[in-house]
N, C-alpha and C positions, 0 to 999 in steps of 0.2 A: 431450367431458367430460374425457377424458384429458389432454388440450392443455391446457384452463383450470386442472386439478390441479397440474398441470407448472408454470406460470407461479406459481399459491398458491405452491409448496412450493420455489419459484425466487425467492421473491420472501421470503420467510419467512428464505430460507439468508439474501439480501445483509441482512436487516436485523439478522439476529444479529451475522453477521458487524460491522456497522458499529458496533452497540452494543458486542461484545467491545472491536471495536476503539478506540471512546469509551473503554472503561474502563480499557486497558492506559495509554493516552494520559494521559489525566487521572491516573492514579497517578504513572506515573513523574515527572511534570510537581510534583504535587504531594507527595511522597514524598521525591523526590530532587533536585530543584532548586530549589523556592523554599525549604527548610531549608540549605541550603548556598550560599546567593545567585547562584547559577549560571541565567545568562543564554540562555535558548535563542533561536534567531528565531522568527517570525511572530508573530502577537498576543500569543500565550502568553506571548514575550519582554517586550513591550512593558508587559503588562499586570505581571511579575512586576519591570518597573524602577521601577514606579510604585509598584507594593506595597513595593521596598529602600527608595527614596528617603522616601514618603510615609505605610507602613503599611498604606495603605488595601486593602480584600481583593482578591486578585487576582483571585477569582472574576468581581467585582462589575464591576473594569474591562474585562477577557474578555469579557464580554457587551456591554457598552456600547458599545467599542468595535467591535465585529463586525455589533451592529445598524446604527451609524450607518453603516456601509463598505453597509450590505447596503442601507440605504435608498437609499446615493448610486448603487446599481449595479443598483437597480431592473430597470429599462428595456432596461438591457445585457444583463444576466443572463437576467433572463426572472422569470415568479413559482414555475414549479417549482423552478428552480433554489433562489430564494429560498428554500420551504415545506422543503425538505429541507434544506438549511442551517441554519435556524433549530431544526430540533428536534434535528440535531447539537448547535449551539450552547447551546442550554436545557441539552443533558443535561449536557456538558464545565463549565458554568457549578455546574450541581447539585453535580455528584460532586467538583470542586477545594474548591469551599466544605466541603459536606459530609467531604471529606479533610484539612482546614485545620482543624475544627474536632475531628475525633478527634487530630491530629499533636499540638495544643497543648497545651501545659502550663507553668504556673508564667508563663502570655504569650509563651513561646515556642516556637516548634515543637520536637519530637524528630527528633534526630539518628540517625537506622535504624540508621547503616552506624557508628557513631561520629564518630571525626572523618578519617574515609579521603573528604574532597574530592573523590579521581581515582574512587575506589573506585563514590562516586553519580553521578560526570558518566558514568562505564559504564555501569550500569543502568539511569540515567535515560534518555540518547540512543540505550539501545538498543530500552528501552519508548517512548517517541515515535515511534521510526520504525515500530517493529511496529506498532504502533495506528496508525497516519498508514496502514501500508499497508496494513492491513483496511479500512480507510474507503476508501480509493482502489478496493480491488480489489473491493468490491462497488457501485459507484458511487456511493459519498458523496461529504460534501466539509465541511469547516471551516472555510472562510470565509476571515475573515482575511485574510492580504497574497496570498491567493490573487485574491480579487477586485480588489484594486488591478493587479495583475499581469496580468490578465487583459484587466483596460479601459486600459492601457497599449501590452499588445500588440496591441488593436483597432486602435489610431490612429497606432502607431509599427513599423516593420520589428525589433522587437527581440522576442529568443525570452525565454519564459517562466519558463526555468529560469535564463536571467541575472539578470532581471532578481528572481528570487527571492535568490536567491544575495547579488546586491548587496545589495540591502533588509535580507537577514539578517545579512550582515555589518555593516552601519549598526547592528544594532540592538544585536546583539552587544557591536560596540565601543564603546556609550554606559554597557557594565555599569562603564569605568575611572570615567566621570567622578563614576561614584555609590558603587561600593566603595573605587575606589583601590588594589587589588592586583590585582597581575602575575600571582599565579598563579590567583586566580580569574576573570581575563580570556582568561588560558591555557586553561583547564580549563573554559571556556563555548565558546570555539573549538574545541577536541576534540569539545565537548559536541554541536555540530552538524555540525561532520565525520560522527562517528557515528551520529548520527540519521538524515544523507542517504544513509546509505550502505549501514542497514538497513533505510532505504525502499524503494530501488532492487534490496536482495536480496530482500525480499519479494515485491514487484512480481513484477521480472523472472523471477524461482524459480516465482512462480505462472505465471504466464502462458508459459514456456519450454514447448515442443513437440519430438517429433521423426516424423519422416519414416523410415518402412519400404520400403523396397523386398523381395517375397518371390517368391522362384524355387521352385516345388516342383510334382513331378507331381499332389501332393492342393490346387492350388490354387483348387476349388470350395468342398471341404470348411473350409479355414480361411478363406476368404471368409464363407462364411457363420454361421460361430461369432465369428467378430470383429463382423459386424454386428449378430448377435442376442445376443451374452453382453456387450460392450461398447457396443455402439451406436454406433460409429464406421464411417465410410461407406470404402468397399474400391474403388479404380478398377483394372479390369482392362486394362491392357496387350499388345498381340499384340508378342513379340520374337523375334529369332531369330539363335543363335547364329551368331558369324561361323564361328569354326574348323569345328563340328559339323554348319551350316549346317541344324542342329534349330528345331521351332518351338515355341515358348513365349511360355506365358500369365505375365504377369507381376504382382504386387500390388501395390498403392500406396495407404498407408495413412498419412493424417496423424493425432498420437494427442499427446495429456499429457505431461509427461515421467514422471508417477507411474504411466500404466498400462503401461510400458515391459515391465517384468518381468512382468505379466500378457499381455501379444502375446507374449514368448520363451515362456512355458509353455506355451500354447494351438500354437505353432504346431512346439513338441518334440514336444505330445502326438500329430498329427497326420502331421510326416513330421518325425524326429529329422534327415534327410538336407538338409532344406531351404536353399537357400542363402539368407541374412538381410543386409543391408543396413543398418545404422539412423546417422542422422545426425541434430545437432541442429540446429532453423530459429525460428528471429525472426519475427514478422509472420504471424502464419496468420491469417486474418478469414474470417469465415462460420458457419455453422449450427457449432454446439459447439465453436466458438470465439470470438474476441474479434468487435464489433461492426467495420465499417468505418466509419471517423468522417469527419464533413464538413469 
């Protein structure tokens, strides 16, 4: 019963998380870059060149186009993939429209920041990548030229992130033939610099780990307070001093990088003498941590 709670209330975090994440996304999106014609990549992009050139709501192309990518990748993808996609996609569809219609006024949208251009490619690319990385880090996903990317790299040796990159930059650079200025061509390119780069500090900030190594005569006692007050699992080590040619029990303890300072207090309270170790590591997979992917 405990177990099944665990998964509910596991399962409760990732979907808040991806909604937060839906709504940070969709603001900044619609907030600060289609008021300012600023061009980001992936659908979003696409769908907000077709709103500059055409009018037509960006909401309305955002979905359309996401469905039809999500029909042609059926098969590939799978249908959970899809079922979760698509209620990403409804919501991001809802809340732009629903943002586009509080924005406007007089037929045009309001201008938040004034007229500071750089001021909203900031804000904006920095809310897309926060919300890109909520969705990522509780395993969502948006669709988009992620599915094209994806059924490219099935069938071709080319990795994911170029071929994102490229696509974004195509999209990006089709904002000149429709605005015709330089610096809001400029200031779309920052726009997804920025976004990628708050993507990969969310991510990677979440997911960063460190590695304890703990020398101390009480190391039964903080063994056992780390596994039962944190819940992080404790491997014990037999070592032995070269010089002292003493024998020692040794700790090893993979842990968050946020509960960092709660293993240094736990293990001050217990032997303030203790010799501590801590180093940061990439890649931890297993139980309370990251899945190992196929």
């Amino acid at each position: 019963m405990n177990y099944e709670l665990k998964n509910v209330f596991r399962l409760a975090k990732d979907y808040l998380y991806i909604l937060l994440g839906l709504v940070i996304y969709a603001t900044g999106f619609s907030c600060f870059m289609l008021p300012y014609e600023i061009t980001s990549g992936g659908v979003s992009g696409i769908a907000a060149l077709i709103y500059y050139s055409t009018g037509f709501n960006a909401a309305y192309s955002f979905f359309i186009i996401n469905i039809l990518l999500m029909i042609l990748a059926f098969k590939t993808m799978g249908w959970r993939y899809c079922v979760r996609t698509l209620l990403a996609i409804v919501t991001i569809t809802l809340l732009i429209d629903y943002a586009q219609i509080l924005l406007r006024t007089d037929g045009h949208m309001m201008h938040i920041v004034g007229e500071q251009k750089f001021m909203a490619c900031v804000l904006g690319g920095c809310m897309e990548g926060i919300g890109l990385g909520l969705v990522f880090l509780a395993g969502g996903s948006t669709g988009g030229t992620d599915i094209i990317a994806s059924a490219i790299n099935k069938h071709h040796s080319i990795s994911l992130g170029r071929i994102l990159l490229v696509m974004d930059i195509m999209i990006v650079s089709c904002n000149w033939f429709i605005i015709h200025d330089l610096e809001t061509l400029v200031v779309s390119y920052s726009t997804m610099f920025i976004a990628m780069n708050m993507l990969d500090y969310v991510i990677n900030g979440a997911r960063q780990s460190v590695q304890f190594i703990i020398i101390s005569t009480n190391y039964q006692s903080i063994a056992t307070r780390i596994c039962n007050e944190l819940s992080r699992g404790v491997t014990v080590l037999e070592g032995r001093g070269w010089y002292s040619g003493e024998q020692r029990n040794v700790l090893l303890v993979l842990a968050k990088k946020y509960e960092r300072r709660d293993i240094y207090r736990l293990i001050h309270s217990e032997d303030p003498k203790a010799f501590v170790s801590m180093s940061n590591v990439e890649g931890v997979f297993g139980e309370g941590f990251e899945k190992i992917k196929k």
